[in-house]
Biopython code that builds the backbone (N, CA, C, O; Angstrom):
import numpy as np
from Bio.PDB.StructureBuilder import StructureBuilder

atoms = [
    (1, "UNK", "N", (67.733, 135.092, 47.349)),
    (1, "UNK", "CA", (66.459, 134.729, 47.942)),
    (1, "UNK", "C", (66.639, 134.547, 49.439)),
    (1, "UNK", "O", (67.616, 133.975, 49.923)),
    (2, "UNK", "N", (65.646, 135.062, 50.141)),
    (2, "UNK", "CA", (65.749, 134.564, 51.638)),
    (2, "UNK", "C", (65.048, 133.482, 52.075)),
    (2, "UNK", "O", (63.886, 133.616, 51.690)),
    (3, "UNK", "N", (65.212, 132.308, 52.794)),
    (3, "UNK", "CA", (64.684, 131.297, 53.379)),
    (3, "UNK", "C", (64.810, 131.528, 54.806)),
    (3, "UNK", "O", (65.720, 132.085, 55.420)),
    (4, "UNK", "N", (63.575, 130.921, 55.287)),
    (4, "UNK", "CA", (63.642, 130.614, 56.906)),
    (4, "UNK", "C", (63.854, 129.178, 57.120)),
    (4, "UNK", "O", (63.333, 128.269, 56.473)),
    (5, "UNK", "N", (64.695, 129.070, 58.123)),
    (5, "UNK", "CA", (65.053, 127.586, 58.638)),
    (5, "UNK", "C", (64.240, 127.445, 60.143)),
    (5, "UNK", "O", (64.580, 127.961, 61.208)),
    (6, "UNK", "N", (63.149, 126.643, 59.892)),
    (6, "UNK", "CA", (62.805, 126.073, 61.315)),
    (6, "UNK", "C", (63.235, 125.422, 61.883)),
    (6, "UNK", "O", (62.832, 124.306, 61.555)),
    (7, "UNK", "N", (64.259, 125.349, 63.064)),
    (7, "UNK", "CA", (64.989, 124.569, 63.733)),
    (7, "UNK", "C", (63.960, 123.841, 64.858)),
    (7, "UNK", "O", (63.448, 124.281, 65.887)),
    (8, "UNK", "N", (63.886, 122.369, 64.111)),
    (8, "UNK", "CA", (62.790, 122.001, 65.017)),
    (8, "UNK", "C", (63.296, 120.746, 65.746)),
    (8, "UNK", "O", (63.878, 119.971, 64.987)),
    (9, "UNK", "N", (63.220, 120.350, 67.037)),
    (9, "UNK", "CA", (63.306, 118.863, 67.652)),
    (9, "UNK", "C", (62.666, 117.724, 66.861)),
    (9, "UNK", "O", (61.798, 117.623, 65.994)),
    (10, "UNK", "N", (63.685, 116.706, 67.718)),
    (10, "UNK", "CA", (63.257, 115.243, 66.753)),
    (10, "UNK", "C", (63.639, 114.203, 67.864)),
    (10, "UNK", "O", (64.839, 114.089, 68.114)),
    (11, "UNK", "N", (62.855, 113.531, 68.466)),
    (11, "UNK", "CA", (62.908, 112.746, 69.146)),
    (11, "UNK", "C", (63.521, 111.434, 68.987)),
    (11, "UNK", "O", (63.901, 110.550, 69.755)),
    (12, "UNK", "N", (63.479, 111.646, 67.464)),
    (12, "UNK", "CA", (64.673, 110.215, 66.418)),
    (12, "UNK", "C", (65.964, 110.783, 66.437)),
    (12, "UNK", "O", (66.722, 109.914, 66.006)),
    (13, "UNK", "N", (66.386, 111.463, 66.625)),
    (13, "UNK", "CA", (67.662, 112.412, 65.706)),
    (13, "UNK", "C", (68.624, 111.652, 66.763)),
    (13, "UNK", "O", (68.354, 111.152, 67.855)),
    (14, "UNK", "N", (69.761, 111.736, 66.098)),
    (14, "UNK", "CA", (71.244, 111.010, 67.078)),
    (14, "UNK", "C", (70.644, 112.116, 68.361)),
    (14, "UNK", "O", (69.743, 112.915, 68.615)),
    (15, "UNK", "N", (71.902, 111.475, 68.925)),
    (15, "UNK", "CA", (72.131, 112.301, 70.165)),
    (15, "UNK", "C", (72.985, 113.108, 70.409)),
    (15, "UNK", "O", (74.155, 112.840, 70.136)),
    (16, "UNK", "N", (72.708, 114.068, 70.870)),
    (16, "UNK", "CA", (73.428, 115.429, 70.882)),
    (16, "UNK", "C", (74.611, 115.044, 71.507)),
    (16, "UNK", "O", (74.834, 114.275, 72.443)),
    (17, "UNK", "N", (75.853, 116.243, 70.282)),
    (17, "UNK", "CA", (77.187, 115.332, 70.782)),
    (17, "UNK", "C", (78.236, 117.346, 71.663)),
    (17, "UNK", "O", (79.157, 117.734, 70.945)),
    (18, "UNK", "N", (78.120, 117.726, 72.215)),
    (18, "UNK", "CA", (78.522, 119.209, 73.071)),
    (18, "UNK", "C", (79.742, 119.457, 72.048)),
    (18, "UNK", "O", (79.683, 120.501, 71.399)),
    (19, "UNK", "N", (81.033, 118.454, 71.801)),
    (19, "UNK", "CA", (81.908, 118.450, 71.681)),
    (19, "UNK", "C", (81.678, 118.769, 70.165)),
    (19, "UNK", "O", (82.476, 119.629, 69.790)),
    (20, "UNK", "N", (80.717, 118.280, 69.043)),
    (20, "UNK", "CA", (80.401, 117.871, 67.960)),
    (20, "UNK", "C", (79.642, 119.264, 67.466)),
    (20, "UNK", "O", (80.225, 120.152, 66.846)),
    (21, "UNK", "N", (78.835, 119.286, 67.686)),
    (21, "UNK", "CA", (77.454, 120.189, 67.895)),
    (21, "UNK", "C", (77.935, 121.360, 68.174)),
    (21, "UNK", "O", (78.107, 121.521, 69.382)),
    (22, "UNK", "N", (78.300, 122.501, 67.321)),
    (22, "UNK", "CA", (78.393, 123.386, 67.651)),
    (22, "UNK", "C", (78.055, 124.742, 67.267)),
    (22, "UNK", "O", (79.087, 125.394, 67.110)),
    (23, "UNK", "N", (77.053, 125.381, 67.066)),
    (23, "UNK", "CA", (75.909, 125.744, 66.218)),
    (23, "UNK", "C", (76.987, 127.251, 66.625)),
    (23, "UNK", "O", (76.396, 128.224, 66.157)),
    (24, "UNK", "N", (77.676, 127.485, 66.985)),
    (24, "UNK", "CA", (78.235, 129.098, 66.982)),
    (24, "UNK", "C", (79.161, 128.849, 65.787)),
    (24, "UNK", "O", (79.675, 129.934, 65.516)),
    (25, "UNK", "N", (79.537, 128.033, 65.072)),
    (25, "UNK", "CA", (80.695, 128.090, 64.611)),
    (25, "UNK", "C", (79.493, 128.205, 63.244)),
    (25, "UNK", "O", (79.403, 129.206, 62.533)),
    (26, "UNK", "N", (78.885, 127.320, 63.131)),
    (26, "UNK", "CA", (77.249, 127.067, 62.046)),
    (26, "UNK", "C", (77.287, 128.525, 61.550)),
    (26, "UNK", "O", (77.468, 128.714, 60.347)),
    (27, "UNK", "N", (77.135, 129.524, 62.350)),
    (27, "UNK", "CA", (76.530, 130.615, 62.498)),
    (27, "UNK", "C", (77.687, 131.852, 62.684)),
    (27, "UNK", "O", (77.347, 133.036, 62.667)),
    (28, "UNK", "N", (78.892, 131.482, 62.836)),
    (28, "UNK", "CA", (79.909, 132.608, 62.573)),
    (28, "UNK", "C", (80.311, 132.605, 60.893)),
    (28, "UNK", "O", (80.390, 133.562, 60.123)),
    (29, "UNK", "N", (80.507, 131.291, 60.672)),
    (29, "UNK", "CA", (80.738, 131.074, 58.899)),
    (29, "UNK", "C", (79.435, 131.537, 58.250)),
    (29, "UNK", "O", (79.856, 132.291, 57.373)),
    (30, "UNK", "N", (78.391, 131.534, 58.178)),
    (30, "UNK", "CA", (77.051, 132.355, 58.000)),
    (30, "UNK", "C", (77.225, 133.529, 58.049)),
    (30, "UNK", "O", (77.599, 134.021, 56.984)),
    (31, "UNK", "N", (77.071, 134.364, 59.080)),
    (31, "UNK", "CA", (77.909, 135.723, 59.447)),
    (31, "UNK", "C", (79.208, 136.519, 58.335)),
    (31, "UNK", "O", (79.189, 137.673, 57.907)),
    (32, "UNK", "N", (80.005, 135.704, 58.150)),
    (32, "UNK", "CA", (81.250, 136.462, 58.080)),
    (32, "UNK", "C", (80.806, 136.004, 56.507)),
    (32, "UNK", "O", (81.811, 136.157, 55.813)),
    (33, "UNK", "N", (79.866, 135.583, 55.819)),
    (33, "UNK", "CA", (79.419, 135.168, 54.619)),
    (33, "UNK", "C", (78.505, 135.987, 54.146)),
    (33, "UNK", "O", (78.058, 135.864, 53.005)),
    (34, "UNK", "N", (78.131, 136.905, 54.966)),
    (34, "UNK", "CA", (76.971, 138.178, 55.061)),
    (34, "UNK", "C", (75.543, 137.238, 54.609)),
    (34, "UNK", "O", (74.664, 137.853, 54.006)),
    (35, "UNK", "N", (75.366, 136.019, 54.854)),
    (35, "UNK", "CA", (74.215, 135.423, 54.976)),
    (35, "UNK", "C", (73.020, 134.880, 55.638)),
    (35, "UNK", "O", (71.967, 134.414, 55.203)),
    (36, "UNK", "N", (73.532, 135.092, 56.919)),
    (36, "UNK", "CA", (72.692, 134.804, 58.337)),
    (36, "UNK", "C", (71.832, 136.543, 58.193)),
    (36, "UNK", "O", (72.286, 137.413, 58.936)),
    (37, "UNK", "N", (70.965, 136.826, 57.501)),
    (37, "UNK", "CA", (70.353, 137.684, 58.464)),
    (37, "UNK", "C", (69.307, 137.688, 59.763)),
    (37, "UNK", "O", (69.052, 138.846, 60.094)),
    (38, "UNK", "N", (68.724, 136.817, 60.475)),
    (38, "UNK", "CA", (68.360, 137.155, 62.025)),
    (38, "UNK", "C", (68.566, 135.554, 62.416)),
    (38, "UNK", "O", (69.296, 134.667, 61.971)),
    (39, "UNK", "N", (67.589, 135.616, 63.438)),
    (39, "UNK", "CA", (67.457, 134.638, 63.745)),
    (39, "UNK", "C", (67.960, 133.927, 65.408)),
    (39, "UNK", "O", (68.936, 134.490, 65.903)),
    (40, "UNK", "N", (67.482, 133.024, 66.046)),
    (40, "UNK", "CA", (67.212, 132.935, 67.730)),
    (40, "UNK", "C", (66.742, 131.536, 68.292)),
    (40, "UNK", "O", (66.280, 130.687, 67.530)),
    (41, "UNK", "N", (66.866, 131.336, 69.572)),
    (41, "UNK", "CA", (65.976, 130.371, 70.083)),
    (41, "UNK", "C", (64.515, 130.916, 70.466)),
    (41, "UNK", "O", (64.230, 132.092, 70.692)),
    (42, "UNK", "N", (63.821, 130.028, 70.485)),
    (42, "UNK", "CA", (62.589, 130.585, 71.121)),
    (42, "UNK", "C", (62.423, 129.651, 72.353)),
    (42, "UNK", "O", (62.991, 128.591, 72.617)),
    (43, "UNK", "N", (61.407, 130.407, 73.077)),
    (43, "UNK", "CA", (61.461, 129.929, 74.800)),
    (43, "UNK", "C", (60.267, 128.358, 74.230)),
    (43, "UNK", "O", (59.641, 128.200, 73.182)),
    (44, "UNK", "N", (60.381, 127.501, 75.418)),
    (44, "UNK", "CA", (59.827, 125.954, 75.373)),
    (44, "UNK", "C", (58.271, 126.239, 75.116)),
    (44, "UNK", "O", (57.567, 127.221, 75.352)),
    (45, "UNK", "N", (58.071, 125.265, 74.665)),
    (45, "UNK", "CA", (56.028, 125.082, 73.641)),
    (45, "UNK", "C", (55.784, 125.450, 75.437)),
    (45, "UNK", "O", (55.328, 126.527, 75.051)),
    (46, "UNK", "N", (55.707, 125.511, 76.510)),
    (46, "UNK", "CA", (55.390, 125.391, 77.499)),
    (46, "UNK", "C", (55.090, 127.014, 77.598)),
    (46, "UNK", "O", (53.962, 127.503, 77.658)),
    (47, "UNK", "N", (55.822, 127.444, 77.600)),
    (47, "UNK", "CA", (55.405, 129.281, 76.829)),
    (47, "UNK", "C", (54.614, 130.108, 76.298)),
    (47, "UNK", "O", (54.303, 131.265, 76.582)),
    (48, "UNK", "N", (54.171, 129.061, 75.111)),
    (48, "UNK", "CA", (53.249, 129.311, 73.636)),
    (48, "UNK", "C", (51.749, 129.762, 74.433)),
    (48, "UNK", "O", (51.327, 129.489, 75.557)),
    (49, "UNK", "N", (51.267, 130.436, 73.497)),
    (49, "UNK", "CA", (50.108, 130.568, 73.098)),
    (49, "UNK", "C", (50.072, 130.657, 71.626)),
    (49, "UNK", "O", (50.833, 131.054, 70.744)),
    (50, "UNK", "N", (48.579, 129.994, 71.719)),
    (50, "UNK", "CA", (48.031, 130.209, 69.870)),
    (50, "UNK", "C", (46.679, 131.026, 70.211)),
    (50, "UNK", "O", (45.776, 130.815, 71.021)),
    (51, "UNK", "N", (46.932, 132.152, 69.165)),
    (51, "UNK", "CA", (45.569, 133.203, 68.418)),
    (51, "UNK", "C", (44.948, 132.239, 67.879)),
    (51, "UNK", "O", (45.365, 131.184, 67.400)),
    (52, "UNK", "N", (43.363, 132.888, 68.041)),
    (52, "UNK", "CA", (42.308, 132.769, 67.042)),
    (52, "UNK", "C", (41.769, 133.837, 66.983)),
    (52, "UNK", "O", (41.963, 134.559, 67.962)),
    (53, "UNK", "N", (40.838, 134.428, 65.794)),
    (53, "UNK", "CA", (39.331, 134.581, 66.124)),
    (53, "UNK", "C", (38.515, 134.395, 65.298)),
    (53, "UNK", "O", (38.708, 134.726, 64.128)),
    (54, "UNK", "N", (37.385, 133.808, 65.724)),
    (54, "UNK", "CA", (36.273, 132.997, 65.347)),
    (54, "UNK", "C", (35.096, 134.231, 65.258)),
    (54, "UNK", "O", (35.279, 135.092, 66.118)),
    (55, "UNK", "N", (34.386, 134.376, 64.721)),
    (55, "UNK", "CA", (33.121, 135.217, 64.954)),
    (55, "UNK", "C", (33.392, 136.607, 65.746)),
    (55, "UNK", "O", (32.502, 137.005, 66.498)),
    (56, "UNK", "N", (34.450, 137.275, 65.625)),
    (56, "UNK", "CA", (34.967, 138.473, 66.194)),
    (56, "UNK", "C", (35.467, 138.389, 67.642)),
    (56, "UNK", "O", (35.571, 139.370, 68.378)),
    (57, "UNK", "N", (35.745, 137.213, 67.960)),
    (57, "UNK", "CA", (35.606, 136.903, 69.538)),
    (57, "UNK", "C", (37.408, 135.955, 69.067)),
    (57, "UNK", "O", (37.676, 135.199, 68.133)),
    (58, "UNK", "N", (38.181, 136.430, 70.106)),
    (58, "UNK", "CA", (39.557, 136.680, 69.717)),
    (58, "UNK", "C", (39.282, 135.406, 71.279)),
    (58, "UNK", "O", (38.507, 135.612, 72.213)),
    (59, "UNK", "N", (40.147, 134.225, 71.107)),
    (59, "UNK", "CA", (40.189, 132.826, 71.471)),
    (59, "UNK", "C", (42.146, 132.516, 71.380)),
    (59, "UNK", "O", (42.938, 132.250, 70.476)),
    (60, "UNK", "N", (42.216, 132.702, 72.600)),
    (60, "UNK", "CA", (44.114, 132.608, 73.413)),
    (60, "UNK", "C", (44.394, 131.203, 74.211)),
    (60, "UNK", "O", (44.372, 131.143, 75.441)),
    (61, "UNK", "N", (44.627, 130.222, 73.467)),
    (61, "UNK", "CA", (45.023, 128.658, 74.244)),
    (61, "UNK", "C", (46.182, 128.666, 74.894)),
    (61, "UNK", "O", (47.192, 129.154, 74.386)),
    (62, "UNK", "N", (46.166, 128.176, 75.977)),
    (62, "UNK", "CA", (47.963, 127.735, 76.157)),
    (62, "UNK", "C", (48.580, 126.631, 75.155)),
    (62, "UNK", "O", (47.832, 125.816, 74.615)),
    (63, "UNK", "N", (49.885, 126.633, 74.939)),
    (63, "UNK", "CA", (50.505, 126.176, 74.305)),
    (63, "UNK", "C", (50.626, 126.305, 72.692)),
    (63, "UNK", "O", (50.096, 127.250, 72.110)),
    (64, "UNK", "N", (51.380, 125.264, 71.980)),
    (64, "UNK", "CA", (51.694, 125.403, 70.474)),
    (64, "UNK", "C", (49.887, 124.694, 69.609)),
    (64, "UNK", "O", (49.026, 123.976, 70.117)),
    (65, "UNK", "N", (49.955, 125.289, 68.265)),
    (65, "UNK", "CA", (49.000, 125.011, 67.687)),
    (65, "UNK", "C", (48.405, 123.734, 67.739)),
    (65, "UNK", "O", (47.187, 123.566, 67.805)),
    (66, "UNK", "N", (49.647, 122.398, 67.695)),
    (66, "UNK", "CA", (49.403, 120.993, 67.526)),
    (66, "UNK", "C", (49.992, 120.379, 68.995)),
    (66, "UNK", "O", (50.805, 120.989, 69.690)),
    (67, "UNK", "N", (49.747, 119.806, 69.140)),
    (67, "UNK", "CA", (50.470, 118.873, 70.062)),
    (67, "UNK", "C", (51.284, 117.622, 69.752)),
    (67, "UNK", "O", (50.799, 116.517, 69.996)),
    (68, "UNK", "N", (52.241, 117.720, 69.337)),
    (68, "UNK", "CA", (53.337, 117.128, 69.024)),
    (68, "UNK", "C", (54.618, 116.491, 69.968)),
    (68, "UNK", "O", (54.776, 116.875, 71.127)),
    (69, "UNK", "N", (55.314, 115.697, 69.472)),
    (69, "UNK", "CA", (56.288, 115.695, 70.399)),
    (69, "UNK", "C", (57.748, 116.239, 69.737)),
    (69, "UNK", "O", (58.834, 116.111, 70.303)),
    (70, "UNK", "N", (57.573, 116.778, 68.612)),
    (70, "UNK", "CA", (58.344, 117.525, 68.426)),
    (70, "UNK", "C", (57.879, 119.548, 68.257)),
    (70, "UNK", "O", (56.762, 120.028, 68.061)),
    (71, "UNK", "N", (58.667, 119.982, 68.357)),
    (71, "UNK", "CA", (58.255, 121.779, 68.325)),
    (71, "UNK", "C", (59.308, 122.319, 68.180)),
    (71, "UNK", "O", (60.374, 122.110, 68.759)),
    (72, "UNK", "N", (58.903, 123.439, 66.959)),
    (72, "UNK", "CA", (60.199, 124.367, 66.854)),
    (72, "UNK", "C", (61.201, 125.221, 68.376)),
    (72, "UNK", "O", (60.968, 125.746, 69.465)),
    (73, "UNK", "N", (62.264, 124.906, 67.553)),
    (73, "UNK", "CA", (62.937, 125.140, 68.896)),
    (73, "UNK", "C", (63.875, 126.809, 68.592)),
    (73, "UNK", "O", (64.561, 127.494, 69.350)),
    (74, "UNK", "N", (63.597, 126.929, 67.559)),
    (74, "UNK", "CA", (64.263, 128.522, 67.085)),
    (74, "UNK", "C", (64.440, 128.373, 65.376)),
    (74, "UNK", "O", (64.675, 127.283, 64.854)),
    (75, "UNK", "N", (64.333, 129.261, 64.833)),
    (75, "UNK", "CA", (64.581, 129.704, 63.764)),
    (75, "UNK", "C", (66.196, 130.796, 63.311)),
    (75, "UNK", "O", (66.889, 131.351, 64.163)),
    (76, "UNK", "N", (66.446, 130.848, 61.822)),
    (76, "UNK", "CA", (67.300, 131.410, 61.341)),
    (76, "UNK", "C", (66.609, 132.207, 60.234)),
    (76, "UNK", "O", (65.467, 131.832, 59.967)),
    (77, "UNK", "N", (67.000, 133.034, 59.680)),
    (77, "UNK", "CA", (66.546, 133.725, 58.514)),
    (77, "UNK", "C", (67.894, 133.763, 57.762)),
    (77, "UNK", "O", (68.890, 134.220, 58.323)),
    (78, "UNK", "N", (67.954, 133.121, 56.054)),
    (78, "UNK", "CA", (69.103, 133.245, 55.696)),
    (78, "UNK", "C", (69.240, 133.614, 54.059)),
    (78, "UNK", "O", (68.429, 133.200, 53.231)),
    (79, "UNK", "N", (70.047, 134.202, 53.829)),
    (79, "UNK", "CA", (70.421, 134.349, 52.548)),
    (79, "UNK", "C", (70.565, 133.201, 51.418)),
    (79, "UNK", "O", (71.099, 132.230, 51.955)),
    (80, "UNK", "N", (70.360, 133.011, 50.406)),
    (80, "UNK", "CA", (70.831, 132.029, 49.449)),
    (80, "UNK", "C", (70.325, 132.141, 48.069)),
    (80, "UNK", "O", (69.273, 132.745, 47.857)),
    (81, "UNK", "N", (71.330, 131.340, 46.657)),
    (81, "UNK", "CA", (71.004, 131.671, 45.509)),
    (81, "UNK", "C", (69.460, 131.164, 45.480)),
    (81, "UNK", "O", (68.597, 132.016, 45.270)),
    (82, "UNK", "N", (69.086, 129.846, 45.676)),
    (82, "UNK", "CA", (68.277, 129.224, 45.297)),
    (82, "UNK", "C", (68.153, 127.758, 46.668)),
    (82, "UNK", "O", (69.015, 127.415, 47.478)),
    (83, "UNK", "N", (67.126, 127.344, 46.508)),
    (83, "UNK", "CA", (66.455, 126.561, 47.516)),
    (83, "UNK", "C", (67.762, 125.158, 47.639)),
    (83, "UNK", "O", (68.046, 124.586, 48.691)),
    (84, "UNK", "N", (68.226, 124.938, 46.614)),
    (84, "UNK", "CA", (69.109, 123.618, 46.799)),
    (84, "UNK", "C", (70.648, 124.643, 47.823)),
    (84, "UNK", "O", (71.559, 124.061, 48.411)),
    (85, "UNK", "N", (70.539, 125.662, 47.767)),
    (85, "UNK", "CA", (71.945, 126.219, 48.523)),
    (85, "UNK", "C", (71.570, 126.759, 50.082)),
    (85, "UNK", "O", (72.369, 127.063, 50.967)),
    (86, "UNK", "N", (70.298, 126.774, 50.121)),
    (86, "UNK", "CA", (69.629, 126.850, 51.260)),
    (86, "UNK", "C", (69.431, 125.699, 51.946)),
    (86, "UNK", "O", (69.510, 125.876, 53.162)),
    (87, "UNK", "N", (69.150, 124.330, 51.543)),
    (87, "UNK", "CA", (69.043, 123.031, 51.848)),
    (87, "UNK", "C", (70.520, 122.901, 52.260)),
    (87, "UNK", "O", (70.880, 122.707, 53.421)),
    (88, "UNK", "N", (71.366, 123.029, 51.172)),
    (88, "UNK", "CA", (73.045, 122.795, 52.139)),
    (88, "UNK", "C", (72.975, 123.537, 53.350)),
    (88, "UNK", "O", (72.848, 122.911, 54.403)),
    (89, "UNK", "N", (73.042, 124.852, 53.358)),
    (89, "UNK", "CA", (73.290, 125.544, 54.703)),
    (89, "UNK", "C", (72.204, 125.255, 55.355)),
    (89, "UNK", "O", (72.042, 126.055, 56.276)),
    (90, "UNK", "N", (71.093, 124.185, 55.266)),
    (90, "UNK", "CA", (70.536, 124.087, 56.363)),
    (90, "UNK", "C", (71.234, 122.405, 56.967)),
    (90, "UNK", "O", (71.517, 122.376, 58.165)),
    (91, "UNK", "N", (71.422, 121.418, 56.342)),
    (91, "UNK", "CA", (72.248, 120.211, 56.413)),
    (91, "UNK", "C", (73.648, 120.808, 57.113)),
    (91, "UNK", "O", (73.918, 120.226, 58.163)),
    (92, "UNK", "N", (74.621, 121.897, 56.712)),
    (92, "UNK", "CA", (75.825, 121.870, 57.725)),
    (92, "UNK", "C", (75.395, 122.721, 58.923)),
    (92, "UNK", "O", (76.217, 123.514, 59.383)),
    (93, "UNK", "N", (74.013, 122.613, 59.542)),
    (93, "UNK", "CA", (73.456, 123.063, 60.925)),
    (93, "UNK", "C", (73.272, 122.351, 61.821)),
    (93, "UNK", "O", (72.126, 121.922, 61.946)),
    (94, "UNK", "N", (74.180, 121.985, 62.682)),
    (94, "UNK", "CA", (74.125, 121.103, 63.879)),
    (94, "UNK", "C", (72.622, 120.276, 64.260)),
    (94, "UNK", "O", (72.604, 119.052, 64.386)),
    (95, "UNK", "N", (71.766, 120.864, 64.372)),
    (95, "UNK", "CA", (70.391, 120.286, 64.694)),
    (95, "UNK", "C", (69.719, 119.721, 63.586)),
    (95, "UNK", "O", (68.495, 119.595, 63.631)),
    (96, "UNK", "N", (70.506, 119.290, 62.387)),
    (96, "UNK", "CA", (69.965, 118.829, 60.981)),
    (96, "UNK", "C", (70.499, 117.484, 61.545)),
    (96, "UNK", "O", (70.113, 116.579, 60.806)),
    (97, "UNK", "N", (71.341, 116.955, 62.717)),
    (97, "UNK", "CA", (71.584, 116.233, 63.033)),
    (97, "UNK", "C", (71.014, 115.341, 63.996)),
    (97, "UNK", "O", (70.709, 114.165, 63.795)),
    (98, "UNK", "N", (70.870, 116.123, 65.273)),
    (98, "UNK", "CA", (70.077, 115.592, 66.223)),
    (98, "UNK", "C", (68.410, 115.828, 66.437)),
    (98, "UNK", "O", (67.552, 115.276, 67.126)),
    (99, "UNK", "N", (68.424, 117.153, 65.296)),
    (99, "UNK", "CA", (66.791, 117.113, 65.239)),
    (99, "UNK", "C", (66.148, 117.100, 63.816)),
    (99, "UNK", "O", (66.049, 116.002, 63.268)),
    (100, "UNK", "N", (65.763, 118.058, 63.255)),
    (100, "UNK", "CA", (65.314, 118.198, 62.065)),
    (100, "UNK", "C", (65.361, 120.187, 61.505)),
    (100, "UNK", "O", (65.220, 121.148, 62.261)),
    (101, "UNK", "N", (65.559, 120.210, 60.267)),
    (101, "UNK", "CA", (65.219, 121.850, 59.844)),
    (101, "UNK", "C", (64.484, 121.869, 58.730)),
    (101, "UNK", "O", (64.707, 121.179, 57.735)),
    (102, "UNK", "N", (63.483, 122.754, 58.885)),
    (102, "UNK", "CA", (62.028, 122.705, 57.480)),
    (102, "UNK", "C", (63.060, 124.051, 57.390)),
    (102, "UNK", "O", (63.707, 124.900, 58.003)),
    (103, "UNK", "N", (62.628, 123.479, 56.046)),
    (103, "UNK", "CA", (63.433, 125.224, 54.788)),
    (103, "UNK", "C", (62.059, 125.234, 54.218)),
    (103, "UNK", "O", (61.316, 124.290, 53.948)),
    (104, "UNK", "N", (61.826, 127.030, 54.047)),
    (104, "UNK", "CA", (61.229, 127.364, 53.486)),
    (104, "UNK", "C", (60.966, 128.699, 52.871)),
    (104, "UNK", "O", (60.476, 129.547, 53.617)),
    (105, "UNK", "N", (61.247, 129.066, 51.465)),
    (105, "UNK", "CA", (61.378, 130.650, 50.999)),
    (105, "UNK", "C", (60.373, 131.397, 51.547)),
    (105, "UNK", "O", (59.294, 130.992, 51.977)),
    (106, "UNK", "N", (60.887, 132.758, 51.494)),
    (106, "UNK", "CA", (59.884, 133.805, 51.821)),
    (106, "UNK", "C", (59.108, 134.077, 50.687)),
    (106, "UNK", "O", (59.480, 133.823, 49.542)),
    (107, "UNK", "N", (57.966, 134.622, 51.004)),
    (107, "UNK", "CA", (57.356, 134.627, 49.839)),
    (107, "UNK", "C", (56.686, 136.383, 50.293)),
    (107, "UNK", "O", (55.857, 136.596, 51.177)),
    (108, "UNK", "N", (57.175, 137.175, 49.620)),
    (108, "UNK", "CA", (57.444, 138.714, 49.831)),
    (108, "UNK", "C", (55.962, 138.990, 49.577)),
    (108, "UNK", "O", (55.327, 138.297, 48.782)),
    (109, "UNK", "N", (55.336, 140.140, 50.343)),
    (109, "UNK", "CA", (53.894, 140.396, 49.828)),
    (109, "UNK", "C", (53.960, 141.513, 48.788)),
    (109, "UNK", "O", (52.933, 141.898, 48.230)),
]
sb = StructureBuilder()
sb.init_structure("model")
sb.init_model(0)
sb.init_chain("A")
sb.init_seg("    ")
for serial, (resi, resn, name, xyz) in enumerate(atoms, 1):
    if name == "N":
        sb.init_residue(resn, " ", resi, " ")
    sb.init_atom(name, np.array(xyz, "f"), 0.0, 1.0, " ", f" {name:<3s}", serial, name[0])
structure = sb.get_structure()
């Protein structure tokens, strides 16, 4: 099954440790596991725009949908048997630490 991991900020989360924190290593054991398929940072909510359209009339805001003080900060796309092995590989991901990660399966059309 594939899951996406939203790697999102958390304004609670410890504090980021450089030495600790090291999301290449997260992501080479992923890799060499043939289970990471994509995945990136995305540029700051400061960036964003959100689509609409309402009555055929197509409506472009600045910024993210909600205004939050937290916002996804990049995503992963990953391989796994089932949602509890996806929850691990999202827990040994550095930012499961200092921020937060929503798991969630794909759901294929």
């Amino acid at each position: 099954m594939q899951f996406v991991l939203f790697i999102c900020t958390d304004p609670t989360g410890e504090p980021y440790d450089e030495s600790a924190d090291d999301v290449e290593a997260w992501f080479t054991t992923l890799q060499e596991q043939g289970r990471h398929l994509a995945g990136d940072r995305l540029r700051p909510v400061e960036d964003a725009v959100t689509v609409r359209v309402r009555g055929g009339d197509r409506l472009v805001t600045d910024g993210p949908f909600a205004e939050t003080r937290e916002w996804i900060a990049g995503f992963d796309l990953v391989e796994a048997a089932d949602r509890d092995e996806a929850v691990a590989i999202a827990a040994a991901h550095p930012m499961a630490r200092f921020g937060r990660i929503e798991v969630r399966a794909v759901w294929p059309l």
